[in-house]
N, C-alpha and C positions, 0 to 999 in steps of 0.2 A: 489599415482601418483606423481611422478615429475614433477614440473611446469613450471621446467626451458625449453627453447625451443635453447637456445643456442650453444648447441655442436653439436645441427644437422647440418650434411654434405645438407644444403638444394637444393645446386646446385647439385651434387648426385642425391639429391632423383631425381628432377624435371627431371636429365637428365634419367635416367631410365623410369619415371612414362610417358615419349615421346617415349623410344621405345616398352615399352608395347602397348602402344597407337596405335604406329603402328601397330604393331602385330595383335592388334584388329580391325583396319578398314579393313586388307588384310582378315580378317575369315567371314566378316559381309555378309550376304545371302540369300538364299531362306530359308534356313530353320528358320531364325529370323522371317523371316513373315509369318510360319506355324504357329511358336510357339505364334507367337501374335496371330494369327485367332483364336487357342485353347481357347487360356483365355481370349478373348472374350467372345466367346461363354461358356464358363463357365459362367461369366457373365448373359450374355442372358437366361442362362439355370436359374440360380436364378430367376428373373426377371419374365419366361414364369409359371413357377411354383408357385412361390409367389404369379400372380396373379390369374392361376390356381384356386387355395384353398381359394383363400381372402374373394370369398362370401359365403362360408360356414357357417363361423363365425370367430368372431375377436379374433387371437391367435396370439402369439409369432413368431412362426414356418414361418409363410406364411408371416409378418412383416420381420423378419431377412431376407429372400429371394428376399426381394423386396429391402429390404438396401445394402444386400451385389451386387445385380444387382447395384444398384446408386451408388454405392461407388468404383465398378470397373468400369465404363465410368469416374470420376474425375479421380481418385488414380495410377488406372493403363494406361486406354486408353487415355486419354487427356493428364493428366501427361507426359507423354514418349513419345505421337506424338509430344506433342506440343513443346514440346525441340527440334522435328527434330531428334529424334531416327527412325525412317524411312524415312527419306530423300533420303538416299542415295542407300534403298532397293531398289528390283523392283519390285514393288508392285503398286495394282490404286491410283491415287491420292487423292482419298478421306481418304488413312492413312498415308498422310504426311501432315506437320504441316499446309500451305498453304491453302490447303481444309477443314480439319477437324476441325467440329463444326463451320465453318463456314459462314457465308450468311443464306439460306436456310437450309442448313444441320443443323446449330446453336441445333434445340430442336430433332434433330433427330441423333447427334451420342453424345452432351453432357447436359444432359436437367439439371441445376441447378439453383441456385440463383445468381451465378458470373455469370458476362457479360465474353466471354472467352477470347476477345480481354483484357478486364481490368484486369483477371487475369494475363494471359500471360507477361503483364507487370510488372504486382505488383510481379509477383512469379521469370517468368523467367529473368528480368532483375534488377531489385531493388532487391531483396532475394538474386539469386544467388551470385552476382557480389559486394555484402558486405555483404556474412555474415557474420554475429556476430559484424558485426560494426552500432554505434547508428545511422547509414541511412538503417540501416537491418527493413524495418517495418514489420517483423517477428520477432523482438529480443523480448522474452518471456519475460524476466526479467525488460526491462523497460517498455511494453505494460500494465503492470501488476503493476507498481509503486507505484499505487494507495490503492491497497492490500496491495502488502509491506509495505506501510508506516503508512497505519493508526494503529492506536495506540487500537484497540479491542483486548481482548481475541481469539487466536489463535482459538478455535470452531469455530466462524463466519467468521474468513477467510476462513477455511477451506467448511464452508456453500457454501460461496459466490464464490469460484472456482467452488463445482460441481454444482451451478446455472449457471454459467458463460458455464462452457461445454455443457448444454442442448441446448442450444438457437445460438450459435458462429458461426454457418455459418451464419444467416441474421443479425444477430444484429452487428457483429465486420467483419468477413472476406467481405462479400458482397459488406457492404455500405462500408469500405475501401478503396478494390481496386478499386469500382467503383469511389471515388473520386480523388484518384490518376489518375486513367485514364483522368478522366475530366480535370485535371491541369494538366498534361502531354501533354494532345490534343490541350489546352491551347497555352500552349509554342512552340508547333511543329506551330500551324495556326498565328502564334505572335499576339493573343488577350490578351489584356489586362487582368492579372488576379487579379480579385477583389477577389481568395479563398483563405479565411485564413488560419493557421493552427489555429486546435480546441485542442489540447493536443496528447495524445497519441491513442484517439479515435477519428478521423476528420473526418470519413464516421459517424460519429453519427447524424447529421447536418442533413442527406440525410432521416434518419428514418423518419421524416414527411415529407410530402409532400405539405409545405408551397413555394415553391421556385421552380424555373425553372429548378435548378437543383435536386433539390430533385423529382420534378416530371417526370426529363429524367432517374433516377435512378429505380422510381416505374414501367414505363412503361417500361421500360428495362431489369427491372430483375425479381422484387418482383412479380407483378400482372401475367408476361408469366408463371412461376411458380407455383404458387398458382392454376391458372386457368386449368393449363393442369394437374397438380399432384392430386391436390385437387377437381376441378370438373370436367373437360374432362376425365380423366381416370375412374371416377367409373359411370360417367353417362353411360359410353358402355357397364356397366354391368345393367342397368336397363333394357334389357330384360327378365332376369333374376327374377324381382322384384325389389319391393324397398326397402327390407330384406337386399338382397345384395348388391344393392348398396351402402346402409348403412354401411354394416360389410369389402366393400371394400374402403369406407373413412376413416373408422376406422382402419382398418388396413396399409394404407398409411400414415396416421397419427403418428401410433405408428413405423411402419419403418424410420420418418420424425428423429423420437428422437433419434432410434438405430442408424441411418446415423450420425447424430448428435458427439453421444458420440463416437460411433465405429472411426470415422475418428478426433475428437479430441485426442484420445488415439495413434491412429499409427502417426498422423503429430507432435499433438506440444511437443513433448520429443524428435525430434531429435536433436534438438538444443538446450536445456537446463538443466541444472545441475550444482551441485558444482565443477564436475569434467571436465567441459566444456569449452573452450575458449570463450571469447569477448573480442573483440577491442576496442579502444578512438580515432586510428588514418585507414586511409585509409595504404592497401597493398603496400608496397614498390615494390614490382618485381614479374616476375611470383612462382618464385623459393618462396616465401612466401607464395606469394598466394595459393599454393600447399599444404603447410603444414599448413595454415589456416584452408581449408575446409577440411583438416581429424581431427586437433583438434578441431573444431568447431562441430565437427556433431558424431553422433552417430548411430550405428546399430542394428537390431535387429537381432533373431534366421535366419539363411536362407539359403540355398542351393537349396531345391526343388521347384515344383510349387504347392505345397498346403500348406505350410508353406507361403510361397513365397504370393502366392492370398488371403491368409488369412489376411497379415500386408498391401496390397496393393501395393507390391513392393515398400515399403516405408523403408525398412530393408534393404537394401541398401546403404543408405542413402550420408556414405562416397565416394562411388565410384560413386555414381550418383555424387554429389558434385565436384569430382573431373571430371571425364567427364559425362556431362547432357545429351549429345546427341548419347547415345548408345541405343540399340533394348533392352528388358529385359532378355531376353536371354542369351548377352552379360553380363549380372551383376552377372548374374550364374556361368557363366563362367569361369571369371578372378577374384570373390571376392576373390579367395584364394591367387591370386598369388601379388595383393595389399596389403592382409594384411600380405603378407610376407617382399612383398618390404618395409613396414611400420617398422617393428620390424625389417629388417636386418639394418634402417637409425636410430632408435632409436624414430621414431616418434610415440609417442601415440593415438592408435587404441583403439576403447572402444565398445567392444557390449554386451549387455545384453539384460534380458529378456523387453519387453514390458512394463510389470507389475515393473520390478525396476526400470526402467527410469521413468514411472507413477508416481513413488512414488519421485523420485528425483525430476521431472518437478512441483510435487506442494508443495518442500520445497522450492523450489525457488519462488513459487506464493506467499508460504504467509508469505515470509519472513525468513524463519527458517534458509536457505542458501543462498551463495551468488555463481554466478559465477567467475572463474576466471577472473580477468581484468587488459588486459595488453595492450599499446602501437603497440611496433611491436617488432619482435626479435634484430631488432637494438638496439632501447631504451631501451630495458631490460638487451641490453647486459651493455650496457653505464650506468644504472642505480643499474647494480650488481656490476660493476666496482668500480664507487665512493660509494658503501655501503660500501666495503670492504677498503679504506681508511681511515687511522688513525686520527682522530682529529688532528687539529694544533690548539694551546693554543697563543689568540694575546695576 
C-alpha cells in the first residue's frame, strides 16, 4: 500500500463526493423506510424466537437468536437512527433520531448498557469528527497502549485481548462514554469540573460505586440492564417453571457473551491496522477531512441484506464515515459508486474479510504492528520535501 497521500487531487475528490451527495439525498424515500421496517423486524424475528426456545434447555442456537436481536437495535437501529439517517424520511417519529431510544422509549427501542444520550456523544460527535486523531477516544492503538507496551511474552498478550473482548461493552465502552457524557454535561451547565483524566481507561473510575458519579453511572446503566435482561426477562417465563426460567437466564447469559464478542469483532477492526491511517494533528479543511475518513476506516464483504445484517451494517464503514446520516439502504446503494470515485482519485480503499482485519486489529493490540502515523497531508508533503534535500556540510 502506498502511504503517501500527496498526489491526491483532494479538492476533486471532495468536489465530486458533494455531487454524489446530492444525487443521494434527491433518491432518499419511502422505500428506505420499508427497507429499515424489514431489518427490523429480522431483528425482532431473532429476538421472538430465541426467546421462544430459551426455556427448553440452555443452547447455543436460542443464545445467538437472542444476540443477534440485541445487536441489530445497537449496530443497525440505533446506529443509523441516531445519526439522523431517517430524519429526513417520512416516517413516525419514533425513527428519527430525536425520539428514538429516547425518554420513555429509552429500554424499549435500545435496551443496553450505554446511556444513549452518552453514546451518541462519545460515538457520534467525538468518534466521528476525529477519527483516528489522539482525541478519537475510539483510537485502538492507544486505548490499548498498555498491551503494547509491556514487556511479556506475546502468548499473554494475546490472552489478555480475548479477555479484553468478552467483558468491553460494561467494563470499557459503558463506563467511558458514560464519563464523557458527565464532563461534557459539565461544561455545557459551566460546573465546575473536578473529573480528572484516569489514563486511557477514565470510565474505569465509574466501575465502583464509591462516588456520586459512579452511582449516577450504576443507576443509569448497569442495574436498568441487569435487572430487565437478567431478571425481568426470564421471571415472565416462570409460568412455565423454574426449569425454565433457569435455562432462560442461562441462556441470556450466554447470548450476554456472544453479543460481547460478535459486536467486538464487526466494530473495533474498522479502524485499525498497519495498513490504516492515524493522526498527531486535527483536519486542515473539508477536502482532508474526506480523504481522512476513507483512509482511516475499513470495509467489510457487502452488497446485500444478509450479508449486510450479519456485520451490522458495520461493512460499510467508509461511506458511513464519509456521510453518517444516510438510511442503510443508501450504503447499498452508492458503495460501488464511492469505491470508484476512490480508485478514479488514487485514494486508498481497503475491504476485507472480517476475519483479516481481526487478525490485523490484534497485531496492533499486542504490539506486533503499528499503524500509520502521519501529521496531515500538508506536513507530509513539507516533510517528503526536506527528506529529499541534500545535506549542507558547515
Amino acid at each position: 500500500m502506498n502511504n503517501s497521500l500527496t498526489e491526491i487531487d483532494a479538492a476533486g475528490f471532495a468536489c465530486e463526493l458533494k455531487l454524489l451527495r446530492a444525487e443521494i439525498d434527491a433518491n432518499v424515500g419511502e422505500e428506505d423506510f420499508r427497507h429499515l421496517k424489514k431489518i427490523e423486524w429480522w431483528g425482532r424475528a431473532c429476538s421472538i424466537l430465541g426467546y421462544l426456545t430459551a426455556p427448553i434447555f440452555p443452547n447455543p442456537i436460542s443464545a445467538f437468536l437472542i444476540s443477534q436481536g440485541n445487536t441489530t437495535r445497537w449496530t443497525i437501529m440505533m446506529h443509523h437512527i441516531g445519526h439522523k439517517g431517517y430524519d429526513k424520511v417520512d416516517c413516525p417519529t419514533r425513527y428519527q433520531s430525536a425520539d428514538f431510544a429516547s425518554g420513555k422509549r429509552r429500554f424499549i427501542d435500545w435496551l443496553d448498557w450505554m446511556h444513549p444520550d452518552a453514546w451518541k456523544h462519545e460515538h457520534n460527535v467525538l468518534h466521528h469528527y476525529h477519527t483516528g486523531e489522539v482525541t478519537d477516544p475510539d483510537l485502538v492503538e492507544r486505548n490499548i497502549e498498555l498491551i503494547r507496551a509491556t514487556k511479556i511474552p506475546a502468548f499473554f498478550k494475546y490472552i489478555a485481548v480475548a479477555f479484553f473482548m468478552c467483558p468491553w461493552k460494561f467494563t470499557y465502552y459503558a463506563p467511558n462514554t458514560f464519563w464523557i457524557f458527565q464532563k461534557n454535561r459539565n461544561k455545557k451547565a459551566g460546573v465546575k469540573d473536578d473529573i480528572k483524566e484516569n489514563g486511557n481507561f477514565p470510565g474505569s473510575e465509574l466501575l465502583l460505586p464509591f462516588s456520586k458519579r459512579s452511582i449516577e453511572f450504576w443507576v443509569q446503566c448497569m442495574l436498568p440492564y441487569i435487572g430487565i435482561r437478567f431478571v425481568l426477562i426470564p421471571l415472565l417465563f416462570l409460568p412455565l417453571g423454574t426449569t425454565a426460567c433457569f435455562y432462560v437466564f442461562l441462556n441470556s447469559l450466554l447470548a450476554e457473551l456472544i453479543t460481547k464478542i460478535h459486536t467486538f469483532i464487526i466494530i473495533a477492526p474498522n479502524h485499525a491496522g498497519d495498513d490504516v491511517f492515524r493522526y498527531e494533528s486535527r483536519t486542515r479543511d473539508i477536502n482532508e477531512f474526506y480523504i481522512r475518513q476513507v483512509v482511516g476506516s475499513v470495509n467489510y464483504p457487502c452488497g446485500n441484506d444478509r450479508v449486510d445484517f450479519m456485520h451490522g451494517w458495520l461493512n460499510y464503514q467508509i461511506e458511513h464515515h464519509l456521510f453518517p446520516d444516510l438510511p442503510l439502504l443508501k450504503y447499498q446503494q452508492y458503495q460501488p459508486r464511492i469505491k470508484q470515485l476512490c480508485e478514479k482519485y488514487g485514494v486508498p480503499y481497503l475491504q476485507e474479510s472480517v476475519f483479516v482485519r481481526m487478525r490485523k486489529l490484534t497485531e496492533i493490540m499486542v504490539g506486533k504492528k503499528s499503524m500509520i502515523s502521519v501529521h496531515s497531508v500538508t506536513e507530509r508533503k513539507l516533510a517528503e520535501a526536506e527528506s529529499n534535500l541534500e545535506p549542507v556540510m558547515a
